[in-house]
C-alpha positions as CSV (number, residue, x, y, z in Angstrom):
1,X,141.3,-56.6,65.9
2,X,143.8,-59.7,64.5
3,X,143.9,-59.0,60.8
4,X,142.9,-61.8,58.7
5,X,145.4,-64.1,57.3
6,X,145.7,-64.2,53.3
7,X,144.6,-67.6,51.9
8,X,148.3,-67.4,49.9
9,X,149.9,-67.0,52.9
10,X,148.4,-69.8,55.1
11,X,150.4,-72.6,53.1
12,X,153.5,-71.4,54.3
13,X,151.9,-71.2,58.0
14,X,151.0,-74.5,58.2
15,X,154.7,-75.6,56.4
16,X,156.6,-74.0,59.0
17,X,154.0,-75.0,62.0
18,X,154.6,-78.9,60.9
19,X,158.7,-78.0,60.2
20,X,158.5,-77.0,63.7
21,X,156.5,-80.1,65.3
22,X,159.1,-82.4,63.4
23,X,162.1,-80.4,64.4
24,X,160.7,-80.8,68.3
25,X,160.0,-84.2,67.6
26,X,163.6,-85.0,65.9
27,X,165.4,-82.9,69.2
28,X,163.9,-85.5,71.5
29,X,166.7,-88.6,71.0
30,X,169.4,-85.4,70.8
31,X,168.5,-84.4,74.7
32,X,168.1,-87.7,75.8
33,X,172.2,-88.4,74.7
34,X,173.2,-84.9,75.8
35,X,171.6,-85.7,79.5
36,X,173.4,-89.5,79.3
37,X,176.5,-88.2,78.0
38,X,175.8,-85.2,80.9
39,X,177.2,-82.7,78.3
40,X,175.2,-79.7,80.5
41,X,175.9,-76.5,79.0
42,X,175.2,-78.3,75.0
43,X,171.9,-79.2,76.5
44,X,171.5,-75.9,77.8
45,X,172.1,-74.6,74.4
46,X,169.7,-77.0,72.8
47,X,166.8,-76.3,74.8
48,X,167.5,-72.4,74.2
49,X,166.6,-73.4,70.8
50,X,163.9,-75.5,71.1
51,X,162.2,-72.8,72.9
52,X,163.0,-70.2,70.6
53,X,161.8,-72.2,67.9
54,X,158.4,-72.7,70.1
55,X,158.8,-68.6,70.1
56,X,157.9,-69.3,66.2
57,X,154.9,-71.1,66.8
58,X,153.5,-67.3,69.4
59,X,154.3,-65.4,66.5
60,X,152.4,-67.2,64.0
61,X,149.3,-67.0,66.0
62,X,150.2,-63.0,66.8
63,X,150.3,-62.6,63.1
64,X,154.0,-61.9,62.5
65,X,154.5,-64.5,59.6
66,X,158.1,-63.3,58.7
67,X,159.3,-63.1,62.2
68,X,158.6,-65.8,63.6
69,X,160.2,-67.4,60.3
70,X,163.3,-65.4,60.6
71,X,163.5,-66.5,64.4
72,X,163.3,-70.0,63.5
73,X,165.3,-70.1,61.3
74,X,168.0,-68.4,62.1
75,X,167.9,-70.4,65.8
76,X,168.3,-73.9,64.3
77,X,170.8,-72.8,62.1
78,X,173.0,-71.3,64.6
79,X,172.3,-74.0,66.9
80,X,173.2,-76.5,64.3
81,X,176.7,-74.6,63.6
82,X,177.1,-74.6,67.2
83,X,176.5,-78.2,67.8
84,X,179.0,-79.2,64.3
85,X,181.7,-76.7,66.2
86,X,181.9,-78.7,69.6
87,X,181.0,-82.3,68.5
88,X,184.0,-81.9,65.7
89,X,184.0,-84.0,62.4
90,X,184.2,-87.2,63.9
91,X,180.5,-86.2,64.1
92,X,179.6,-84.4,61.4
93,X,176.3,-82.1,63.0
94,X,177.0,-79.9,60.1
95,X,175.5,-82.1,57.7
96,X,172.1,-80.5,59.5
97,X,172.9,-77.5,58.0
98,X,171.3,-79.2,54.5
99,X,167.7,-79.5,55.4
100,X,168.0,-75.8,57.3
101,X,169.3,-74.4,54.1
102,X,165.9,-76.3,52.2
103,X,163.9,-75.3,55.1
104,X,164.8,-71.7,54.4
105,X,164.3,-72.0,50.3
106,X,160.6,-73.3,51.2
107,X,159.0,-71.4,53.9
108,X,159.5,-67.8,52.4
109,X,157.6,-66.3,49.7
110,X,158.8,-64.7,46.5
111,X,158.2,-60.7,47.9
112,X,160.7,-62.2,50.8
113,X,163.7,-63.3,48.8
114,X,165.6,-60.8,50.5
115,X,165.6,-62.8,53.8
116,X,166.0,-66.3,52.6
117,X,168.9,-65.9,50.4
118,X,170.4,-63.9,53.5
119,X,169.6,-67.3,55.8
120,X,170.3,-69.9,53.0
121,X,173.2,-68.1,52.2
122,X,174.3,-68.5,56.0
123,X,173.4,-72.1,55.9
124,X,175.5,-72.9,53.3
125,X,178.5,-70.6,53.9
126,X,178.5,-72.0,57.2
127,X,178.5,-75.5,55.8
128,X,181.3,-75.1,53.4
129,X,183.3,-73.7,56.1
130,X,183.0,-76.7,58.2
131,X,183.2,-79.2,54.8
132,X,185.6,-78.2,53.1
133,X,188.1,-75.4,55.8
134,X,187.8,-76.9,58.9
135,X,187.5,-80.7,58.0
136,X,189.9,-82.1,60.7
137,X,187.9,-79.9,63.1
138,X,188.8,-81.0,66.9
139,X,185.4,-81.8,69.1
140,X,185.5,-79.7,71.8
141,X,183.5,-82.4,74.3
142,X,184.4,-86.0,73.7
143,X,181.6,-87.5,73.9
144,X,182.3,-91.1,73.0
145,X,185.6,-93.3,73.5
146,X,184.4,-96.2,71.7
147,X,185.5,-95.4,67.6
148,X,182.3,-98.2,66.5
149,X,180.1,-96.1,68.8
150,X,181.8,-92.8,67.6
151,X,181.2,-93.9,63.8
152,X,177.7,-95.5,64.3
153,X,176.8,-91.8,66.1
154,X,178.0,-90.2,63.2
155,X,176.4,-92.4,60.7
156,X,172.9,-92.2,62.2
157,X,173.8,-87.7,62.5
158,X,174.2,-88.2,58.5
159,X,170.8,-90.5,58.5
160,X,168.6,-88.3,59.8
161,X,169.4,-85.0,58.1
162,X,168.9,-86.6,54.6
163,X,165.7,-88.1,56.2
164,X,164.8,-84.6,57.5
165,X,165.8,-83.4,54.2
166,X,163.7,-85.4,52.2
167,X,160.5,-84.7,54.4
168,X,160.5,-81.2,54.3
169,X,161.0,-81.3,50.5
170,X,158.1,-84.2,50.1
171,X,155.9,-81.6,52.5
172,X,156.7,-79.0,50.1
173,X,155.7,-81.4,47.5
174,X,152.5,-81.8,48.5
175,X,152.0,-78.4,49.1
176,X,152.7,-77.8,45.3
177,X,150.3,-80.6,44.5
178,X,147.4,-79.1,46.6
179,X,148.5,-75.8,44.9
180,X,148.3,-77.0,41.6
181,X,144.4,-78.6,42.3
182,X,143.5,-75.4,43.4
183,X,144.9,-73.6,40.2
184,X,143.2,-76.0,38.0
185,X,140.0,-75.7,39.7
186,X,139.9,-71.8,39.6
187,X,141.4,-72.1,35.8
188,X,138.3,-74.4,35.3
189,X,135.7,-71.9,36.9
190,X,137.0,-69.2,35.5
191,X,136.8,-70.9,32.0
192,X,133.5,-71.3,32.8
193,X,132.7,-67.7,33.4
194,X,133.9,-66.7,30.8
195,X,132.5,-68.6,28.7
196,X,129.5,-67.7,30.2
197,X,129.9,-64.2,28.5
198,X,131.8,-64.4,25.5
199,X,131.7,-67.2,22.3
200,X,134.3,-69.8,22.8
201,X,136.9,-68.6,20.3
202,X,136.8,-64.9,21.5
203,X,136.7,-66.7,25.6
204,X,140.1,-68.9,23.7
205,X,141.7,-65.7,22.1
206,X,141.4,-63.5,25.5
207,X,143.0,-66.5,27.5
208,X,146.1,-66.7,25.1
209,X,146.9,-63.5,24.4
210,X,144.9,-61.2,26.7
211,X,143.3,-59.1,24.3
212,X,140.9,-59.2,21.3
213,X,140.5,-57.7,17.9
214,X,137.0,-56.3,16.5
215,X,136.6,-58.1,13.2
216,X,134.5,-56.8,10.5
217,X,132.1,-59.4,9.5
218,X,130.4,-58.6,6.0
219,X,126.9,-60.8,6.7
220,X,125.8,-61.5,10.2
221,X,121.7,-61.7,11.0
222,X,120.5,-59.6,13.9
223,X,118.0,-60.2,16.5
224,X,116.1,-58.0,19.0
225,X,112.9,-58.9,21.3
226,X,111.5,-56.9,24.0
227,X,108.6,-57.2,26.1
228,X,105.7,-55.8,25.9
229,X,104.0,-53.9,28.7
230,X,106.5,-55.5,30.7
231,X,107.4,-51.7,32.4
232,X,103.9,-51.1,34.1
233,X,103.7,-54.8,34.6
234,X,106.7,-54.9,36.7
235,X,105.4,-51.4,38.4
236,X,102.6,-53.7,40.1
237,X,105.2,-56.5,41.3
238,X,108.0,-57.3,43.9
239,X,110.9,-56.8,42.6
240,X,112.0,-60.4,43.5
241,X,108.8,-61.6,41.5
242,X,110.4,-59.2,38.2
243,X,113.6,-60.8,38.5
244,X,111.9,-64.4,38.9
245,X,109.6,-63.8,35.9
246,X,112.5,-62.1,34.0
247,X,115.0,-65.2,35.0
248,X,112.4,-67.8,34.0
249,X,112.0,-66.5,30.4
250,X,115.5,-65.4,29.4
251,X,116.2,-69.1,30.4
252,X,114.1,-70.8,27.9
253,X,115.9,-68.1,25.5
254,X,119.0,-69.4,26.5
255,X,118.3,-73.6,26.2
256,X,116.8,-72.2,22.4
257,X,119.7,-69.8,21.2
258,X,122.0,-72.8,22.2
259,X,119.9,-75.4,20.1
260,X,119.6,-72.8,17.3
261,X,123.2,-72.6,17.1
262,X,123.1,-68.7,17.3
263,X,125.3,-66.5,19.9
264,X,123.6,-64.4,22.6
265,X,125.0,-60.9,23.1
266,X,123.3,-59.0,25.9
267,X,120.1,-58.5,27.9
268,X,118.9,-55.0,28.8
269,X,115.9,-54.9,31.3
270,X,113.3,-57.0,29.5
271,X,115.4,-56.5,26.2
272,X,117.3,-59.2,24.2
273,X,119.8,-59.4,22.0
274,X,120.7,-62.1,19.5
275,X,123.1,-62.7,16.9
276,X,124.2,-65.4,14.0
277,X,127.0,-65.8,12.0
278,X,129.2,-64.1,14.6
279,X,132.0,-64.9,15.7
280,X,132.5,-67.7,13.0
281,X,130.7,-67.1,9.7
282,X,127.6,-69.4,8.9
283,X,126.3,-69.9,5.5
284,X,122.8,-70.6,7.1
285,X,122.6,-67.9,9.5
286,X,119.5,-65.9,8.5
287,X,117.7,-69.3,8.8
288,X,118.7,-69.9,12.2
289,X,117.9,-66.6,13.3
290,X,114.5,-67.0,11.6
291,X,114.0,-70.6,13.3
292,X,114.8,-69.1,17.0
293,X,112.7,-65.9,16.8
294,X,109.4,-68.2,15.8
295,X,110.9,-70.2,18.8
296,X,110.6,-67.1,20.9
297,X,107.4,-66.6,19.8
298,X,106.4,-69.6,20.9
299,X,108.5,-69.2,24.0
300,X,106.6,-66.3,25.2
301,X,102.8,-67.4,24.7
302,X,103.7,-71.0,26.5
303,X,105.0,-69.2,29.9
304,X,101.8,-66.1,29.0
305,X,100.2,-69.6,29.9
306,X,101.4,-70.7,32.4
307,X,102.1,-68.1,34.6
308,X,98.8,-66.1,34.0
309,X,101.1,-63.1,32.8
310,X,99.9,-62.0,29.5
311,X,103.2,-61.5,27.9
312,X,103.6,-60.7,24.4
313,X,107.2,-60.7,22.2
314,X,108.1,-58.1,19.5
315,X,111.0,-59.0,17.7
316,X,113.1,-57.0,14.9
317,X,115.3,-58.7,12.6
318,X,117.7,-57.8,9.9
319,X,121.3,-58.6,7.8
320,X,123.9,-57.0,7.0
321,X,127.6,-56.2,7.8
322,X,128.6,-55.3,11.2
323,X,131.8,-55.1,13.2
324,X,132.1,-57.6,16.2
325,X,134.4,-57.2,19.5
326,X,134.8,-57.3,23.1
327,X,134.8,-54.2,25.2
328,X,136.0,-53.2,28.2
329,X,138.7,-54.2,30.1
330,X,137.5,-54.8,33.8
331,X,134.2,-56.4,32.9
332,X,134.1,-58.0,29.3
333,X,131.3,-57.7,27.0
334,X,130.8,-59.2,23.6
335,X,129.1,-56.7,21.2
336,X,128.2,-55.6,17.6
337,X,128.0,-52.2,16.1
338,X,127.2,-50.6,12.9
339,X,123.9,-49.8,10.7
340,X,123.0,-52.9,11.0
341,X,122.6,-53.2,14.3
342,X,120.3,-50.0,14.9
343,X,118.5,-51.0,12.1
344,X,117.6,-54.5,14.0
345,X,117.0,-52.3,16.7
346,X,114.6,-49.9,15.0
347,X,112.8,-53.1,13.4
348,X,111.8,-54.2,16.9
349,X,110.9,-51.1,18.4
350,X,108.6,-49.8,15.0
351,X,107.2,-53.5,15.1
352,X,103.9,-54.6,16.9
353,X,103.5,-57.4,19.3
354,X,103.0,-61.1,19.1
355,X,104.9,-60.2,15.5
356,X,108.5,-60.4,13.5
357,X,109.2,-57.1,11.7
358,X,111.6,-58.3,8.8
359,X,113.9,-56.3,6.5
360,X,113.7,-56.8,2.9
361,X,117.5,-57.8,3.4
362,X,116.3,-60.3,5.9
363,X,113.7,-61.6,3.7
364,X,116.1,-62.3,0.8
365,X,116.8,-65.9,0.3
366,X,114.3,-67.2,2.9
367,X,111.0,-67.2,0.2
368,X,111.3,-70.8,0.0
369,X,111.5,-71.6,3.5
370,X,109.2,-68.9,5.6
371,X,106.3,-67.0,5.1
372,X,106.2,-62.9,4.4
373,X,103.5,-60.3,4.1
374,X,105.1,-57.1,2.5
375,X,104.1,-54.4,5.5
376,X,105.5,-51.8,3.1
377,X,107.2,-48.6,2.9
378,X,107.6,-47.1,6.9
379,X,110.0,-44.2,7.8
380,X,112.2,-45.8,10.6
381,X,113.6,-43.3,13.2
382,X,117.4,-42.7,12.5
383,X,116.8,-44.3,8.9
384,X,114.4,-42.9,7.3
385,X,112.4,-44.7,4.5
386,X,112.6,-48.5,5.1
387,X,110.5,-51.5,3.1
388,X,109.8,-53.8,5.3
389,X,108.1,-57.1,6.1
390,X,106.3,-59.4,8.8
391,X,107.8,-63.1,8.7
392,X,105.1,-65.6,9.7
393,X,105.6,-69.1,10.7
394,X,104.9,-71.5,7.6
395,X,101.9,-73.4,7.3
């Protein structure tokens, strides 16, 4: 079975596929004067060439990327040095050897420097020789007797290996520019992912240095809801219909934790996680926490509704200090831990539905703007002890 090409690699396909059409193309006017001039055994040579270089083109297809580069290059090169050897400076062929040196800084890739500073390195030894050694080189055919004819031959030799030049660089160029679209557009979706999971300035922190430090935060407000009956209920279901049903509320949760100005953390099963005054500190953030769990509330009995599912919300809340951090390193994850957090958690659990179990902590400062009725003294697993409260929605 033909192995798939990498996408990375197919950019450097398709440049040497087109280098090769244009070469072809540009060898046309060459064989035409080689059959006029009827200088046989060069247009022997040159047609060698041309279908090695059509060699490149099986190779490609075959899969072998590096071989068919090598072969290529290393063909036009020598048939280029050959061609500046017989023609002699009066024609100066070896001015090709410029675009076959570019040709072999473009089509290889970085893990293949080893074989295009060996050919580049050829092209340009080869042109110094003939520059700068052998600059009175004698042609070996004479091939024009006319000096104007001789001169304008040379002249359009020079031409057309700086147009060649500058067309394989401008193909590279727009290469680089289809490159660099594709690089933004990934940056963008990945921005967006991550983003997705993490608050914007841990998502900015990650990006520019590739890690992140926990940070301690003193007051944050804590949130947890689950479901209830939502374990037997999804017993009696299609799984598709759980995930629908699951998908449909979490959603609302998500438009009202983004109005609240509060920060998601994590879902688990029908479970939900909420936090405020992390990753920046708020001075309202008990407030906001208070305003999006009444939300939920409300959340919850609109889609019970609805969708003929009687679903009912109990939610925990509480304050206190808590450290804050990503974890892992394959699959981030934005968390909390500390006290605080399992006392949140043990609100919800030791709460009934359809109801907010409240902290005294929670409660402080938020007399003037909810409701409480003092649900007393309860021993909380993993606490012990705890006074706590039910937060009702203002008349």
């Amino acid at each position: 079975m033909k192995q798939k090409t990498p996408e990375s690699d197919t950019k450097y396909i398709r440049f040497l596929n087109g280098t090769l059409l244009l070469f072809g193309m540009s060898q046309l006017p060459v064989l035409w004067l080689l059959v006029s001039l009827e200088l046989w055994v060069p247009l022997l040579v040159n047609s060698a060439a041309l279908a090695l270089c059509g060699l490149g083109f099986f190779l490609n297809r075959r899969g072998q990327h590096l071989a068919a580069k090598v072969v290529v290059i290393a063909t036009v090169t020598a048939n280029t040095g050959y061609f500046a050897v017989i023609m002699g400076a009066s024609a100066p062929a070896h001015f090709w050897l410029i675009p076959m040196a570019v040709l072999g800084v473009l089509a290889f890739k970085a893990s293949e420097r080893v074989y295009m500073v060996t050919l580049v390195g050829l092209s340009m030894a080869s042109f110094a020789v003939l520059e700068f050694v052998h600059r009175d080189l004698v042609p070996a055919v004479h091939h024009f007797d006319n000096p104007v004819e001789a001169l304008q031959a040379a002249q359009g030799s020079t031409v057309s290996a700086i147009l060649l030049t500058l067309i394989l660089v401008g193909m590279m160029h727009r290469r680089f520019a289809h490159s660099e679209a594709a690089l933004s557009d990934e940056k963008s979706q990945s921005d967006r992912l991550l983003r997705a999971i993490l608050p914007d300035s841990v998502a900015k922190e990650l990006r520019e240095t590739g890690k992140t430090t926990p940070v301690r935060h003193e007051d944050v407000s804590i949130l947890f809801a689950d479901i209830v009956g939502f374990t037997p209920l999804a017993a009696s279901m299609p799984a598709e219909e759980v995930v629908a049903l699951l998908a449909a509320v979490f959603e609302r949760f998500d438009a009202l934790i983004a109005e609240c100005g509060v920060e998601k953390i994590k879902t688990i099963g029908d479970a939900y996680m909420v936090a405020s005054g992390v990753p920046q500190a708020q001075s309202d953030h008990a407030q906001r926490l208070a305003h999006c769990a009444i939300g939920m509330l409300a959340i919850v009995a609109q889609f019970s509704a609805e969708s003929g599912h009687p679903l009912q919300l109990r939610i925990g809340l509480h304050r206190g200090p808590a450290v804050a951090g990503v974890i892992g390193s394959a699959k981030f994850a934005y968390d909390l831990w500390g006290e605080s957090v399992n006392l949140a958690s043990r609100l919800e659990s030791s709460g009934e539905p359809g109801r907010i179990h409240v902290s005294e902590a929670f409660r402080h400062g938020l007399d003037e703007m909810m409701d409480f009725q003092e649900r007393g003294e309860i021993t909380l697993k993993g606490v012990g002890p705890t006074r706590t409260h039910w937060m009702v929605k203002p008349s």
